[in-house]
Structure formats: structure tokens, C-alpha cells
C-alpha positions in Angstrom: 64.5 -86.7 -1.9 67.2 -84.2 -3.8 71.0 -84.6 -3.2 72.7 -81.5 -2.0 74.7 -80.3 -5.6 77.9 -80.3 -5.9 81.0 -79.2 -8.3 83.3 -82.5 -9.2 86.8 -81.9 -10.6 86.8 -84.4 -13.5 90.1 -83.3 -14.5 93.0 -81.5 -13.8 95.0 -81.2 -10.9 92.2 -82.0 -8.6 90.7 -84.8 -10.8 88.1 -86.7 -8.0 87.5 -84.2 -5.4 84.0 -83.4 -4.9 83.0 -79.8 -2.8 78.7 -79.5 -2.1 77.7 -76.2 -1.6 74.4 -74.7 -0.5 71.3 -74.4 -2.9 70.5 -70.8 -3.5 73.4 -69.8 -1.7 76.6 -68.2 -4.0 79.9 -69.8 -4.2 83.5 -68.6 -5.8 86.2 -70.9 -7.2 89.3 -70.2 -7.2 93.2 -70.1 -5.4 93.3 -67.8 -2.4 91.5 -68.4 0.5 88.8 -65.8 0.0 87.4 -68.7 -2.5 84.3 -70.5 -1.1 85.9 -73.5 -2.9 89.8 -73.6 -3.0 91.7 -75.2 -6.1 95.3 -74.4 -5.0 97.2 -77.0 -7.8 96.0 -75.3 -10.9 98.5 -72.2 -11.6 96.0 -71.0 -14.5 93.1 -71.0 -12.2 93.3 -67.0 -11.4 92.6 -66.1 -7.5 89.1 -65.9 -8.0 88.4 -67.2 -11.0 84.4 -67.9 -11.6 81.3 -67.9 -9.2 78.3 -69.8 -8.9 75.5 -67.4 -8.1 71.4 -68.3 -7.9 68.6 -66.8 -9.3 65.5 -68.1 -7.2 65.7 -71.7 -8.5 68.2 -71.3 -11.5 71.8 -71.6 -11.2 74.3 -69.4 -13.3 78.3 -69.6 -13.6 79.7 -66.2 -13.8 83.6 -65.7 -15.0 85.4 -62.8 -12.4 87.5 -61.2 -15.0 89.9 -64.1 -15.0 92.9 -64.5 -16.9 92.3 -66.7 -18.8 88.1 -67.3 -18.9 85.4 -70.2 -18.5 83.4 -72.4 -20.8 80.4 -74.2 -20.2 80.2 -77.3 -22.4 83.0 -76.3 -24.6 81.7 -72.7 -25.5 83.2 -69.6 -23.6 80.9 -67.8 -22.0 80.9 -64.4 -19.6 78.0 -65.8 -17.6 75.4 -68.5 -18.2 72.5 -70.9 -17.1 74.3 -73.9 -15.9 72.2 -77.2 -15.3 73.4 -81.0 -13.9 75.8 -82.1 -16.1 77.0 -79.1 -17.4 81.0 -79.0 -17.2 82.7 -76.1 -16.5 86.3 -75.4 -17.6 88.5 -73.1 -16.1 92.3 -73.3 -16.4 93.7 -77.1 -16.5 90.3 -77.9 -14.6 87.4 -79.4 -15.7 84.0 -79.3 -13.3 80.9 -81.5 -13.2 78.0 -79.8 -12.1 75.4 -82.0 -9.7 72.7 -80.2 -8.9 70.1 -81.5 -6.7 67.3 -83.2 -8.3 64.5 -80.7 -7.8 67.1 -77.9 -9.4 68.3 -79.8 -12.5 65.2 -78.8 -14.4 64.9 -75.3 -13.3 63.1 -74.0 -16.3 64.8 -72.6 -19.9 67.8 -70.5 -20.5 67.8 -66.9 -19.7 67.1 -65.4 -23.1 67.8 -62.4 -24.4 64.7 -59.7 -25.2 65.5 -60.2 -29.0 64.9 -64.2 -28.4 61.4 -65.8 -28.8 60.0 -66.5 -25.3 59.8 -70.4 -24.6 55.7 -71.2 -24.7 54.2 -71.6 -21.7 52.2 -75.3 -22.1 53.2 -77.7 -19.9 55.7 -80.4 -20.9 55.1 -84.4 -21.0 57.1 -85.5 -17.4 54.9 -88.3 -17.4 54.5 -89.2 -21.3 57.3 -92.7 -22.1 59.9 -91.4 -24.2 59.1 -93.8 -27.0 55.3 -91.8 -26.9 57.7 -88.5 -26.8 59.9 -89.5 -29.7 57.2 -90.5 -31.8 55.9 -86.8 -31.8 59.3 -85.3 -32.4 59.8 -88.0 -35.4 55.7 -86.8 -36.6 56.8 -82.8 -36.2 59.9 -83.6 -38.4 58.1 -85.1 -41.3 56.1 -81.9 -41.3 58.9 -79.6 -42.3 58.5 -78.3 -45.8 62.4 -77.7 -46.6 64.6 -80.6 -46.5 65.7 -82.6 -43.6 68.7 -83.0 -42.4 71.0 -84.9 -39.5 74.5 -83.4 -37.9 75.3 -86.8 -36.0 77.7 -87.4 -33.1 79.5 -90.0 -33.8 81.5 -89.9 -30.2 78.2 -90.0 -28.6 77.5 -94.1 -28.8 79.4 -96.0 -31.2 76.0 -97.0 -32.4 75.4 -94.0 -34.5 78.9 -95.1 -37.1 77.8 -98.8 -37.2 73.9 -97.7 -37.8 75.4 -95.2 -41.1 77.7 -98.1 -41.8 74.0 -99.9 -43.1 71.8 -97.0 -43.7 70.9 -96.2 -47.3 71.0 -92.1 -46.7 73.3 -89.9 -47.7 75.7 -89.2 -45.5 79.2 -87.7 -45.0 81.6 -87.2 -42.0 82.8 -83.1 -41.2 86.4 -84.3 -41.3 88.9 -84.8 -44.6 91.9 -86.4 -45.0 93.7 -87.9 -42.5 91.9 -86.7 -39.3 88.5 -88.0 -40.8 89.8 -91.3 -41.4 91.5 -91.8 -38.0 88.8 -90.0 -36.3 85.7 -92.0 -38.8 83.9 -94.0 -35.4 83.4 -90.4 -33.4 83.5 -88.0 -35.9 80.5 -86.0 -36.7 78.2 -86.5 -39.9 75.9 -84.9 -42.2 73.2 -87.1 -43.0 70.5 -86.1 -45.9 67.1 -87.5 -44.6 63.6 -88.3 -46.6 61.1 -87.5 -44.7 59.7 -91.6 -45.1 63.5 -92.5 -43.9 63.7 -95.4 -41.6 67.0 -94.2 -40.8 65.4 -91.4 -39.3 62.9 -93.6 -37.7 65.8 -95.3 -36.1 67.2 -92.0 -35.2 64.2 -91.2 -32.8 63.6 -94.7 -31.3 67.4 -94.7 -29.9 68.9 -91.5 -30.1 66.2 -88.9 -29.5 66.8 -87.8 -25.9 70.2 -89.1 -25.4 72.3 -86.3 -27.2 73.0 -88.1 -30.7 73.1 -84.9 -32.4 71.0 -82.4 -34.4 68.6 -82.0 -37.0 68.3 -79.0 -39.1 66.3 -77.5 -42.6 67.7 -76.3 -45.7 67.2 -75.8 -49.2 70.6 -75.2 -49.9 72.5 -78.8 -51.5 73.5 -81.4 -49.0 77.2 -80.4 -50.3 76.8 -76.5 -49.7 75.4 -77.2 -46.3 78.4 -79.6 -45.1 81.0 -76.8 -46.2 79.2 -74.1 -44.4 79.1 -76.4 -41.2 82.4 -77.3 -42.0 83.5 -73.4 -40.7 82.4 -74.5 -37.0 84.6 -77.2 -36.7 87.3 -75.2 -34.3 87.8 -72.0 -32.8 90.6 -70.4 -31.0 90.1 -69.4 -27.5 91.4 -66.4 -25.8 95.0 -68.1 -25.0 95.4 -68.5 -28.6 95.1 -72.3 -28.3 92.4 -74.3 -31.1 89.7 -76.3 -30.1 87.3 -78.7 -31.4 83.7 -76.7 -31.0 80.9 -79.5 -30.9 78.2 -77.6 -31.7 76.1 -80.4 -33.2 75.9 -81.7 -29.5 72.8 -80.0 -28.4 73.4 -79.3 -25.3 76.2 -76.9 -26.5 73.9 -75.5 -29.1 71.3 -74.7 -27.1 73.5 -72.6 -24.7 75.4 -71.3 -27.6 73.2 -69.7 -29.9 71.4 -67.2 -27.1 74.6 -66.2 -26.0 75.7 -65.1 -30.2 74.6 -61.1 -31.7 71.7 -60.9 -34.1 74.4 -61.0 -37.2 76.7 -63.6 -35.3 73.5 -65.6 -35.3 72.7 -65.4 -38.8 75.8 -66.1 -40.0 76.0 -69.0 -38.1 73.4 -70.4 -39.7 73.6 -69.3 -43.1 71.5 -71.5 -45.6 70.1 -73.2 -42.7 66.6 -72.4 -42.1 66.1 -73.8 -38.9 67.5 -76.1 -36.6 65.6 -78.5 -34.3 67.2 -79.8 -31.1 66.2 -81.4 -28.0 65.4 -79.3 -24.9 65.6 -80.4 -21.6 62.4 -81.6 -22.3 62.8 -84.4 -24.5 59.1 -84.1 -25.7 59.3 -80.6 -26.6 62.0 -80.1 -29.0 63.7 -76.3 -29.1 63.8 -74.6 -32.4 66.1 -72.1 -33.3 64.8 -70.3 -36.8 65.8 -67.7 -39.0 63.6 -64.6 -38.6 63.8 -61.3 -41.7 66.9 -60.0 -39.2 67.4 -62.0 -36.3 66.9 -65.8 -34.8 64.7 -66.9 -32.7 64.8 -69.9 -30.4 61.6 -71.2 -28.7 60.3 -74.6 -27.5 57.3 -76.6 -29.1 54.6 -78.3 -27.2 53.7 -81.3 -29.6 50.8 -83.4 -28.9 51.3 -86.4 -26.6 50.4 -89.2 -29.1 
């Protein structure tokens, strides 16, 4: 039976407080009473700051010309798809979406026209995820240009002991000081054969928990760490720098429709393609360079 959603203050002023609202009906957050749900502690939270608004089944967050402007998993955004487990920042807040059970998987992303349409087969709810994994592994083996990994490292501590022993190649984002201070969490480049058993490893225990990304290139494992070297931070609209983790796939996949044609392309530069997990774990989400533009579509892959 679903749970009625609901937005959880994680942090800030209101850390703890929970407020359910109604599916498919639209709720504002902000300061002044006229706000469905009221955060009166947070003085950067403008009077009516952002609004949750439905589409038939899908759920969007929508910034009201605040001050000061939302992001959804770290990326700032005007208006996006939001799903369970999606945060929302706004001000000193922090959210936690819950969405009820039958509305968490409310279908893809609303693309852009430029965007490749997601395909239309229908997904493996019922395939284990070892059976799903095994296909993702199969489908990356298959790619002509070489394979690469952009790890998590703050994801499951599992993921800096496993490179501790692997025989890849593999270096960290960071330098200097930060890197070695932040070595556990930080996030890695790993060079992958397509007979790896690191990779192997890779889709047994992280494929479908959020370990990271995998992407193509021809370019030189050290070209393609300094290009995604340029993505490490970026500076919001109060002037303040942030860490972007775009090697988390959940923010890449809501970042990438959201980017222009050009902004796209340069963002992936000598990266061919990148291939992340959807919400299906058993069909992965491609996002590929096209002659002018990139487009982002989900595979079906067979079930064994």
C-alpha cells in the first residue's frame, strides 16, 4: 500500500520536521503564511520560495523567482522532475523528498525535443539484480572505445579499499593536500579492460547502488582526468563554491537534460559517451555525443 509523500527537513533550521502533502495536489514552501508548507527559521528561504506541482503521475519542483534559487541533488535548476530521494536545497535548508511508493517510479525525465526519447520496451521489475547487472557488465564489454570508471568514493567505503587491491589504473580528481585528506571519499578515474575483474566486481556490488559512472573515450586516461577535472566545483548564484558531484548518477542524469546543445558538448568533450544507471537498474541511460548535440536515451538489454 503507498505512504502518503512527504518533504523532510534534513538540515537547517528545521532539521527533523516532516510536512505530507497530497499526491497530485500542488504545494509552495516558503516563510509567509500564504506557503502550503511554512519554514519560518530560515531568513534565506524567500516568502515563497519553490513549489511542488504535478503532472498526472510525475512530480516537479519549480523555484518562484527566489532570491537566492534551488538545487535538486546539488545542481541548480529552474524547474525539474523530482523523484523519492531527491533533496532539495533552498536557503540553509535541505529537503528529502518521500514520495509514495506507486509515484517514486513515475516514468523518465521530462526531456527536451532536442533529447533522444527514452525506448519504449518494458523494463526488468521482476529480473534479480545480479541477472540485471550481468547485462549491464555484457553491454559494457561491447563498447568499441575504451572503458572507463568515474568512482564515488563517499558512496561506500568499499569502493577505496576495493582500488586499494585492484590492478587498474586508477587515479583520484583531487591533488595535493585536499586529495590526500579527502583519499577514502574522493572520487576516481579508473582505466578498465574490457576482461577486468575489477569491473566485474564493479557490477556485482555497486551497479544499482550509485557507485558512480562509466564512460568511453579515445582520448588518454591522463587527458580525460584533466578535462573532468574542470567539473570539480562551481559557483552558485550567491557567489559561494561548491563541490558538483556529477559522477553521482543521479545528479548526472538530471543534469545533462537540463544543459544547451554547446553546454552539453563541452561538458563532455573527449568523452564519447557516458553510461549511467536509470531508475531502472536493468536498463542503463546513455548519454552520447551526436554530429551537434547529445542525446540521452535508456537501453533495454536482454534479461540473461
Amino acid at each position: 500500500m503507498p505512504t502518503q509523500p512527504a518533504l523532510v527537513a534534513i538540515d537547517g533550521p528545521s532539521a527533523g520536521k516532516r510536512w505530507p502533502f497530497e499526491v497530485g495536489k500542488n504545494v509552495t514552501i516558503g516563510r509567509v503564511d500564504q506557503a502550503t508548507i511554512i519554514v519560518r527559521d530560515d531568513p534565506l528561504l524567500s516568502n515563497l520560495h519553490f513549489a511542488l506541482e504535478w503532472e498526472g503521475p510525475t512530480c516537479r519542483v519549480r523555484d518562484l523567482n527566489s532570491k537566492f534559487g534551488i538545487t535538486l541533488n546539488d545542481v541548480k535548476v529552474d524547474a525539474a522532475v523530482v523523484r523519492d530521494g531527491d533533496r532539495i536545497k533552498a536557503g540553509r535548508s535541505e529537503f528529502l523528498m518521500k514520495l509514495a511508493t506507486d509515484q517514486a517510479d513515475a516514468g523518465a525525465p521530462a526531456q527536451p525535443a532536442r533529447l533522444s526519447q527514452a525506448l519504449a520496451e518494458p523494463s526488468m521489475p521482476d529480473v534479480p539484480a545480479e541477472v540485471k547487472s550481468a547485462a549491464v557488465l555484457e553491454f559494457l564489454r561491447l563498447q568499441q572505445a575504451p572503458l572507463f570508471a568515474l568512482l564515488d568514493g563517499a558512496r561506500d567505503i568499499a569502493i577505496y579499499l576495493q582500488l586499494m587491491a585492484c590492478k587498474e589504473q586508477y587515479q583520484s580528481l583531487y591533488e595535493g593536500p585536499q586529495g590526500e585528506a579527502l583519499a577514502p571519499h574522493g572520487p576516481y578515474l579508473v582505466y578498465l579492460p574490457k576482461d577486468s575483474p575489477f569491473l566485474a566486481m564493479l557490477m556485482r556490488d555497486g551497479w544499482g547502488n550509485s557507485w558512480g559512472v562509466y564512460l568511453t573515450s579515445p582520448a588518454p586516461f591522463a587527458e580525460v582526468r584533466r578535462h573532468l577535472r574542470r567539473f570539480l566545483e562551481v559557483q552558485l548564484p550567491t557567489g559561494k563554491v561548491v563541490l558538483f558531484r556529477f559522477y553521482d548518477p543521479r545528479v548526472l542524469r538530471n543534469f545533462v537534460p537540463t544543459c544547451s546543445d554547446a553546454d552539453a558538448m563541452h561538458f563532455l568533450g573527449p568523452i564519447d559517451r557516458f553510461i549511467i544507471e536509470a531508475d531502472d537498474a536493468g536498463r542503463p541511460l546513455v548519454i552520447s555525443r551526436e554530429t551537434k548535440s547529445v542525446s540521452v536515451r535508456e537501453i533495454k538489454l536482454p534479461r540473461a
